[in-house]
N, C-alpha and C positions, 0 to 999 in steps of 0.2 A: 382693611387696615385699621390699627388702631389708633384714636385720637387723643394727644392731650394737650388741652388747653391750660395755659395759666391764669388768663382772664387779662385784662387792662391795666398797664401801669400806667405813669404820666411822666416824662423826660421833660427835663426844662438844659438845654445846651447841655446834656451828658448822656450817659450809655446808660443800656440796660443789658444783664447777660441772666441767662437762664443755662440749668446743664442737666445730662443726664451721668447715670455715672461714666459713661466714656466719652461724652461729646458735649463741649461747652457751646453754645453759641451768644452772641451779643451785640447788638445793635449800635453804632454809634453814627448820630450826625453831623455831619463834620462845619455843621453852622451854627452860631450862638445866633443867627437870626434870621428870619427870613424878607427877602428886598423884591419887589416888586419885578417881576419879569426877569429874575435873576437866579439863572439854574445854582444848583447846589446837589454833593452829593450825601449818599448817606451809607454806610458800610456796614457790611453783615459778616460777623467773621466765627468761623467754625474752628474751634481748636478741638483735635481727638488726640486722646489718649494714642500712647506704641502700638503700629500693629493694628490699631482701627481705620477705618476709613467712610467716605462718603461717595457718590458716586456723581460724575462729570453730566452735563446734559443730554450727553450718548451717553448711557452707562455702556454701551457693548455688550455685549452674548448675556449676561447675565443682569441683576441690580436696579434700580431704582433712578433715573435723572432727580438731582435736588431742584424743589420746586419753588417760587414765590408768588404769592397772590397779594397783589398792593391794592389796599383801598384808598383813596386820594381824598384831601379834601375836594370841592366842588371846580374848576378851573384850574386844578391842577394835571401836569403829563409825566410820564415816564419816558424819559426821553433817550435814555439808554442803558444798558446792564451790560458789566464787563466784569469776568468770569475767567479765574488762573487756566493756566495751562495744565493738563490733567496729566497724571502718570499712568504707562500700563502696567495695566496687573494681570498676572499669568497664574493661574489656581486648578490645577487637574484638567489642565488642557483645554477649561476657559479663560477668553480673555476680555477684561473689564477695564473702564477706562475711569480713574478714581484720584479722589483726592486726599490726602493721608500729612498726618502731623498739625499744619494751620492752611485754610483756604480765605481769601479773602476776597471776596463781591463787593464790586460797587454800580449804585446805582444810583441816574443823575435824574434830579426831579425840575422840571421847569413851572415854578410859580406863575397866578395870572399875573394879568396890567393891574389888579385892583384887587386889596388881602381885605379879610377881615382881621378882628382885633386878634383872636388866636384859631387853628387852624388844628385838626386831628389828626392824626396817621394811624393806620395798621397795617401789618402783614403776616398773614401765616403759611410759614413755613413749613415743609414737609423735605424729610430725608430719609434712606434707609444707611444705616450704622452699622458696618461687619466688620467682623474677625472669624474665627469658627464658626460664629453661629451671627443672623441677620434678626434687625428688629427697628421696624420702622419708629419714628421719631415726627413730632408734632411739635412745634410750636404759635402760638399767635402773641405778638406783639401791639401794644399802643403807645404810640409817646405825642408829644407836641412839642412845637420849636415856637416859641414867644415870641411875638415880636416887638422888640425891646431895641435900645441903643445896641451899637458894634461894641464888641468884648474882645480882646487882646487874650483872655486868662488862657486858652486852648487853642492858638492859632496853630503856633509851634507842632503841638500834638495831632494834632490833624493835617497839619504837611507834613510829617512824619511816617506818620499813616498811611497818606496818600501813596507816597511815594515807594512805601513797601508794597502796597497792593500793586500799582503799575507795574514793578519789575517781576511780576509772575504773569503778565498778561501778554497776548501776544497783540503784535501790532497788524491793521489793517496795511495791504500792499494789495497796489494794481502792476506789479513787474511782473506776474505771471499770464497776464491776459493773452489769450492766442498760443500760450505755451502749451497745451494739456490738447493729447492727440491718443482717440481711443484703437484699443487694438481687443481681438476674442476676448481675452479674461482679463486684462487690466487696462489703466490708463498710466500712460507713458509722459511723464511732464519735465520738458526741458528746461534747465536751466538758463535764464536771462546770462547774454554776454558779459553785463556788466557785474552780473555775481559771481563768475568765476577770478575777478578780480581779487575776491578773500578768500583764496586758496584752495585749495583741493577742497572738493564734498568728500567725506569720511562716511557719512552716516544720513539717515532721513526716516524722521515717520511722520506719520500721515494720521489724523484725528479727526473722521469724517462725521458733519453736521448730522446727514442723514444715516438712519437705523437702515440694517439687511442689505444693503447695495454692495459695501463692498466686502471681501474677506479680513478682517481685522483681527484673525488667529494666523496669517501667512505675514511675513518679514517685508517691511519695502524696502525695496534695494537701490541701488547706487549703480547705474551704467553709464559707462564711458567707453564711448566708440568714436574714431576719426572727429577727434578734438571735441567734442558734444557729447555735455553729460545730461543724464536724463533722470527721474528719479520714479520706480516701478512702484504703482500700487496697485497690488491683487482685488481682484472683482469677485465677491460671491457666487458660486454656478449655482446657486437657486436664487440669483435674483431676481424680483419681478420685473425689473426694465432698465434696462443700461442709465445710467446720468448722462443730464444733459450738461449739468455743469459740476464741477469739481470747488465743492465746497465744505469746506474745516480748516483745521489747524497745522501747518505743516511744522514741524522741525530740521533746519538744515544745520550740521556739525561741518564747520569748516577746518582743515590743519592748516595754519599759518606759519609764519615765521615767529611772530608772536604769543604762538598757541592754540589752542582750537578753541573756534570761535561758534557761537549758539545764536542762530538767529530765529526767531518765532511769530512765524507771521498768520493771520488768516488770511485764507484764499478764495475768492469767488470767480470762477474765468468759469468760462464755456468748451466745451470739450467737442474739437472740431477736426 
């Protein structure tokens, strides 16, 4: 693969964006300062061109997971990365799991009990960028966040921010545990009593964590049998070893009275 670097810049409470010609990306910290023992995050946002795209943690059958490598200063952690919800992509009867038009990552940093005067950050990034044709994508970043009095000028702007990247994300649930029961080539996961409360399931897919396990060119389907509905997700027949647990992103499309409703949850349950 090929690399390119732009070398080091220095952020003081603002972004930094770098692009190729079809894929912008750009850094922003969503703190004018950093507080002792006080997480904060920082946003990495990819805008592609029409028709381009980047590809999800799974990429699926084909493509590249986009990747980050964080260098911290010395007492600092990475305490969590939350990652949109990916769209399938279907192209000559592969199918890839991708991020297309803006994607936007957040990641929460927790500061020690005790800062120095100013503090470094890196990270570089790696993605592959298609349309016709594929071509990997390098960047490394530097900034620093000062630490200085609290700033009012960007608060606004960064809950703003915040708040757009949240609503692509999906949310952690424990309503499936005990739900997800294996059968020869798929797993079978019922649906929780109390979710059938928002109306009929319409639709479901399934965005699994792990690569090759299960079939993710076959359809998951919606069964309803004697009042229990169940939601089918196909198992690859050259998989190396059944799942112990059912872990990814599910999509459930409800028809309400109100509409059809989108719930987007991850799932980690054990498959029993």
């Amino acid at each position: 693969m090929h690399r390119f670097i732009l070398g080091f810049l220095v952020l003081f409470g603002s972004s930094f964006a770098t692009e190729s010609p079809m894929v912008r990306v750009e850094i922003v910290p969503l703190v004018s300062e950093v507080s002792p023992g006080v997480p904060f995050d920082v946003a990495v946002i990819f805008s592609m061109k029409p028709d381009w795209h980047i590809y999800w943690q799974n990429p699926g059958e084909a493509g590249l997971a986009t990747s980050f490598d964080w260098t911290l200063p010395d007492g600092y952690r990475m305490i969590s990365k939350h990652e949109p919800v990916p769209n399938r992509h279907v192209e000559d009867g592969i199918t890839t799991f991708i991020h297309e038009n803006e994607a936007i990552f957040l990641f929460q940093v927790l500061p020690p009990a005790q800062l120095l005067n100013t503090d470094s950050f890196q990270v570089d990034i790696r993605w592959l960028e298609c349309n016709e044709v594929c071509r990997p994508g390098s960047r490394q970043f530097g900034f620093q966040i000062p630490l200085a009095h609290e700033s009012t000028q960007n608060i606004e702007t960064w809950r703003d921010l915040r708040l757009k990247a949240e609503s692509h994300f999906p949310m952690e649930t424990q309503a499936f545990e005990g739900q997800a029961r294996p059968k020869r080539n798929r797993v079978e996961l019922r649906i929780p009593a109390p979710m059938t409360a928002l109306g009929k399931l319409v639709e479901a897919d399934f965005f699994p964590f792990e690569e090759m396990i299960y079939d993710i060119g076959s359809t998951v389907l919606v069964k309803s049998r004697f009042r229990r509905t169940s939601i089918v997700i196909p198992l690859a027949g050259d998989r190396d070893h059944d799942p112990k647990r059912l872990q990814g992103v599910l999509i459930q499309k409800y028809s309400s009275s109100e509409g059809l409703v989108t719930i987007q949850s991850i799932i980690d349950t054990s498959i029993h």
